[in-house]
C-alpha positions in Angstrom: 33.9 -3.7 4.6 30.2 -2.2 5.3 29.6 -2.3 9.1 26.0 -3.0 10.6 23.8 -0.8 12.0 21.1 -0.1 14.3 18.2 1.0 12.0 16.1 2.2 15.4 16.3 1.7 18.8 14.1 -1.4 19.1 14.9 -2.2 15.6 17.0 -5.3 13.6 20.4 -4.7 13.1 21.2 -3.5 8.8 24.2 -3.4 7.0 24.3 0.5 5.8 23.9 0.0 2.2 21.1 -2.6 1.4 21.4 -4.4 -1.4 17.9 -4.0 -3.9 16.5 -6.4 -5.8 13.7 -4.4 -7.8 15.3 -5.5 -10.9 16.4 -9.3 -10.9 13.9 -10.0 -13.0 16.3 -7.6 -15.5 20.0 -9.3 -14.9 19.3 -12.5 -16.8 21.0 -14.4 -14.2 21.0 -18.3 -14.0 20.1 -19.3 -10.2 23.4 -20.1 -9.6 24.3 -16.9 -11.1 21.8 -15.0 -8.4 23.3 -17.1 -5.5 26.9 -15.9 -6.7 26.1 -12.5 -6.6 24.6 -13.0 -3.3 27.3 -14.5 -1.8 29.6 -12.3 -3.3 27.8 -9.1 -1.7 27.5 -10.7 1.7 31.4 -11.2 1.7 32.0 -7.1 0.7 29.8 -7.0 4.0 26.1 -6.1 2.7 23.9 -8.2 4.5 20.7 -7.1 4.0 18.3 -7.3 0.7 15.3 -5.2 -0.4 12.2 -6.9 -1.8 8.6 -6.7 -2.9 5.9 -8.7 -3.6 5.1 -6.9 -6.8 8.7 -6.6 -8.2 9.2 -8.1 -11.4 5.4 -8.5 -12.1 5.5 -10.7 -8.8 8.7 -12.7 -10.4 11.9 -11.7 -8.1 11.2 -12.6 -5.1 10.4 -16.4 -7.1 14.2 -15.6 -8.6 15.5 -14.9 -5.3 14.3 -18.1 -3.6 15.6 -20.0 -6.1 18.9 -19.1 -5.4 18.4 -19.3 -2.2 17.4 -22.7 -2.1 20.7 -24.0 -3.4 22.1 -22.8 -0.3 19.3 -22.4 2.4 21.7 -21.7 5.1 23.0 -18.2 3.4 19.2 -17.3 4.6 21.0 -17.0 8.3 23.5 -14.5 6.9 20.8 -12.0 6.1 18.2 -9.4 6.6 15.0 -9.8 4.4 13.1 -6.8 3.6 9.5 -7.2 1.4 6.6 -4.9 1.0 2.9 -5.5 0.2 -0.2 -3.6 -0.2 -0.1 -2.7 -3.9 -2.3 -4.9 -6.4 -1.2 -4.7 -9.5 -3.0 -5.3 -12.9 -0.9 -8.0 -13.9 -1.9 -11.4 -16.2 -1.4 -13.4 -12.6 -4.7 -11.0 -11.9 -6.8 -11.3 -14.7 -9.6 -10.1 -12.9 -8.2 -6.6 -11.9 -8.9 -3.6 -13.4 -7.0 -0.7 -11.8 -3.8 -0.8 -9.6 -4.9 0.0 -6.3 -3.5 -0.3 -2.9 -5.0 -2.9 0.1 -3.9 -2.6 3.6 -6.7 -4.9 4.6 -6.1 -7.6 6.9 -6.6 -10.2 5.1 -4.2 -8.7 2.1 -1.3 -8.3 4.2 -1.5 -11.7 5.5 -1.8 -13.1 2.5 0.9 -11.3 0.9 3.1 -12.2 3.4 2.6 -16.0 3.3 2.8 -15.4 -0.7 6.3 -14.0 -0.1 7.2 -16.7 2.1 6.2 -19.2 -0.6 8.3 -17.5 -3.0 11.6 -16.7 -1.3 11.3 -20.0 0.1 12.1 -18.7 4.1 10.1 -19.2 7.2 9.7 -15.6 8.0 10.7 -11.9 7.0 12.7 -9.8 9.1 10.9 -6.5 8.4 7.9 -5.5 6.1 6.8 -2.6 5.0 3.6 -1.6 3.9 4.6 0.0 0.8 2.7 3.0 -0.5 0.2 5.1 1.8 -3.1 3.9 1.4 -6.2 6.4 1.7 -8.3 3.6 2.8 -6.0 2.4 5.5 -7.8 1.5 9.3 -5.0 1.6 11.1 -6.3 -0.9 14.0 -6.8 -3.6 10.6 -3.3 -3.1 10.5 -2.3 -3.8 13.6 -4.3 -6.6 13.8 -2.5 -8.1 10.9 0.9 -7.3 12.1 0.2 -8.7 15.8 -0.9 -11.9 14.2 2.4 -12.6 11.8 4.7 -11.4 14.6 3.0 -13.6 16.9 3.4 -16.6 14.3 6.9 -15.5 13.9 6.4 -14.8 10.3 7.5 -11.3 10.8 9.9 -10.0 13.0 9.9 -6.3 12.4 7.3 -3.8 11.0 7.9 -0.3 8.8 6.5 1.8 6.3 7.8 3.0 2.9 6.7 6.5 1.6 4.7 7.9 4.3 4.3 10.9 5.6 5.1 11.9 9.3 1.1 11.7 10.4 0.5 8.7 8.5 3.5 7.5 9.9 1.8 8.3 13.4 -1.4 7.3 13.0 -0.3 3.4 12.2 1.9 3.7 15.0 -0.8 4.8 17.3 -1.9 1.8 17.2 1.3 -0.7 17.5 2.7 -1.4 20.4 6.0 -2.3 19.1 7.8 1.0 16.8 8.1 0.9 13.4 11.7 0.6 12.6 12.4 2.2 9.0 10.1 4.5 6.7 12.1 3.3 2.9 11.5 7.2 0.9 13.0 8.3 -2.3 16.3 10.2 -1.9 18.8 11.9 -4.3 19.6 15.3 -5.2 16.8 15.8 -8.1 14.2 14.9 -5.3 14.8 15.1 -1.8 11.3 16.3 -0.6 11.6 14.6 2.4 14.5 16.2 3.7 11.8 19.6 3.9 8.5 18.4 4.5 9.0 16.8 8.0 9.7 13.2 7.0 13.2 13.1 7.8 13.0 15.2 11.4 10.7 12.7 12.3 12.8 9.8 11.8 15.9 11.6 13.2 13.5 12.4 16.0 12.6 8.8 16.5 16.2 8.0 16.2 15.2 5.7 13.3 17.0 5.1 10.1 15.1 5.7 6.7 15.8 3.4 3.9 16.8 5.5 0.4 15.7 4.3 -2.6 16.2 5.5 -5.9 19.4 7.2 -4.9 20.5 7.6 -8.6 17.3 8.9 -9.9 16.9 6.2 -12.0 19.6 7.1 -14.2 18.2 10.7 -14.8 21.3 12.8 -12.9 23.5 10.6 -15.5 21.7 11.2 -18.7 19.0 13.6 -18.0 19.0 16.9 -20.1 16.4 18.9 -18.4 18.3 22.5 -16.9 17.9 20.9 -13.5 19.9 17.5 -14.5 22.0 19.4 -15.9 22.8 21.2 -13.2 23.3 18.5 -11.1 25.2 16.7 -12.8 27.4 19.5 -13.6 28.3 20.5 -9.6 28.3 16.7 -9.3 31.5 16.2 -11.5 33.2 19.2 -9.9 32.6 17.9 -6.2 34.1 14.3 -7.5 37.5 15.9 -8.9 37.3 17.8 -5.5 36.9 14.5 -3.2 39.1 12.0 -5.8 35.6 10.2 -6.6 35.8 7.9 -9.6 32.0 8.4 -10.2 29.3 10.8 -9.5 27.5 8.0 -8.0 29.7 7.8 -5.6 29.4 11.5 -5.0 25.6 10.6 -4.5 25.5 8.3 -1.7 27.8 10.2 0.3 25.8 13.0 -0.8 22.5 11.1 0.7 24.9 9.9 3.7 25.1 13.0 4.4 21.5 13.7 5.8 22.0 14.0 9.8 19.0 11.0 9.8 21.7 8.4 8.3 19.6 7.1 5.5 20.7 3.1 4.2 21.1 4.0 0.7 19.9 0.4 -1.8 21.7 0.1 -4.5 19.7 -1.2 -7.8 22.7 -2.6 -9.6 23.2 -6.2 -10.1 26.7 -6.0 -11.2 29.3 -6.9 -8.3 31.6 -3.4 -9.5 28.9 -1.2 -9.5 28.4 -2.4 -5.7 31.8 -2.2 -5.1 31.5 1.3 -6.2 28.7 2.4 -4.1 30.8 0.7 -1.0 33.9 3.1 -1.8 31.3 5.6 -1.0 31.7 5.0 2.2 34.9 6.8 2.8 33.9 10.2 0.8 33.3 12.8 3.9 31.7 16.0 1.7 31.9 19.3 3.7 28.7 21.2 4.5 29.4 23.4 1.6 29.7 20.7 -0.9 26.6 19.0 0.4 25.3 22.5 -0.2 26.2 23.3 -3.6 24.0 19.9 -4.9 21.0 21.6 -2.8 21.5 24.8 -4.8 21.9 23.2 -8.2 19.5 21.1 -7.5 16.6 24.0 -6.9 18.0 26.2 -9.2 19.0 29.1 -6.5 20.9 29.5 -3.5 19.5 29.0 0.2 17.1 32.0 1.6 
């Protein structure tokens, strides 16, 4: 069973895998089929779900409330996490002739009250604002998030790929913390675990979310020398732990991370969550954790 936990001090309460939702537009699922799977991860214990406003050419979180609405009260045994900022050229957006971010007032609150529309809730436990935004005024923002917290159509606020000062300038300017900062993690990119993004979090005591985990695919099927590589010390270190998968090699791998990151699983088929929950009992040793660092970068540590 997946156990809840604190994402930051101030923060909602997660369950520590989150269940993503990026591709339900791909799993060809009836709405009943949708609210199925939902239930059916909620019962393994994974309680909350990852969303965004632009997922599925703005079509899954539209797929998700429909599910939802054959059984509006499964809405109280779960966490909803969206994003907005990104506009997407999209045939919705005739008009548009570049994706580009928005972190304007106005964007964000309409994005929000879009995604309430489509998952067909009254509010959103946390949102993120979901890439950095060069153009972001940081007191806009606030303004924005004060107002749908103080309507009660947001409960929590966080970030998704920012960087430790852009992290800190948006929260200079909120008086309640941002509880999560969602950054790509897995062993063919792990950045963050070296440019400061993950001490900060760990500093805050605060929880990142991981996404991407399994490289989209690439550690599975890749062939570049790094992939390779990988994958390679990967199948060793599962023989060595009695793994039945590499992936579940890879979320204990990202698990690992002294900053606790909530790894989302993409998969929309109930064994390949199952899978990633078995991951929860696979303790790798420092060395192991190690030796996926080292064929990851191609050399040992300085």
């Amino acid at each position: 069973m997946v156990a809840k936990v604190e994402l930051s001090p101030q923060g909602p309460q997660f369950s520590e895998l989150v269940q993503g939702y990026w591709r339900l537009a791909d799993w060809q699922m009836s709405p009943s089929q949708r609210l199925g799977f939902l239930k059916q991860h909620i019962e393994l214990g994974i309680s909350t779900v990852d969303h965004a406003d632009i997922y599925g050419n703005y079509g899954c979180e539209v797929l998700f409330g429909e599910a939802l609405a054959l059984e509006p009260s499964i809405r109280e045994q779960i966490e909803i996490v969206t994003k907005c900022d990104i506009r997407l050229c999209s045939d919705q957006f005739p008009g548009r002739k570049i994706n580009h971010y928005d972190t304007g007032k106005a964007h964000i609150v309409e994005s929000v009250n879009n995604s309430l529309s489509r998952l067909q809730v009254e509010n959103i436990d946390v949102l993120l604002i979901h890439r950095p935004d060069v153009l972001m005024d940081a007191d806009e923002v606030a303004e924005a998030f004060t107002e749908l917290q103080q309507q009660g159509k947001v409960n929590h606020f966080g970030v998704s790929n920012f960087s430790p000062s852009q992290f800190d300038l948006l929260q200079s300017r909120l008086e309640a913390p941002l509880v999560t900062n969602q950054v790509e993690i897995n062993p063919l990119n792990f950045e963050v675990a070296h440019d400061g993004t993950l001490d900060q979090l760990q500093l805050k005591r605060t929880k990142p979310m991981a996404w991407s985990c399994l490289a989209g695919g690439d550690i599975f099927s890749g062939q570049s020398e790094q992939q390779i590589r990988v994958r390679n010390e990967l199948e060793l270190i599962r023989e060595e732990v009695g793994a039945t998968s590499i992936d579940q090699v890879i979320y204990a791998w990202v698990r690992r991370l002294p900053s606790k990151p909530l790894p989302i699983i993409g998969s929309g088929k109930i064994e390949r969550v199952q899978a990633a929950i078995a991951a929860l009992d696979i303790e790798l040793s420092r060395e192991q954790w190690f030796r996926v660092w080292a064929a990851s970068k191609g050399h040992g540590v300085p």
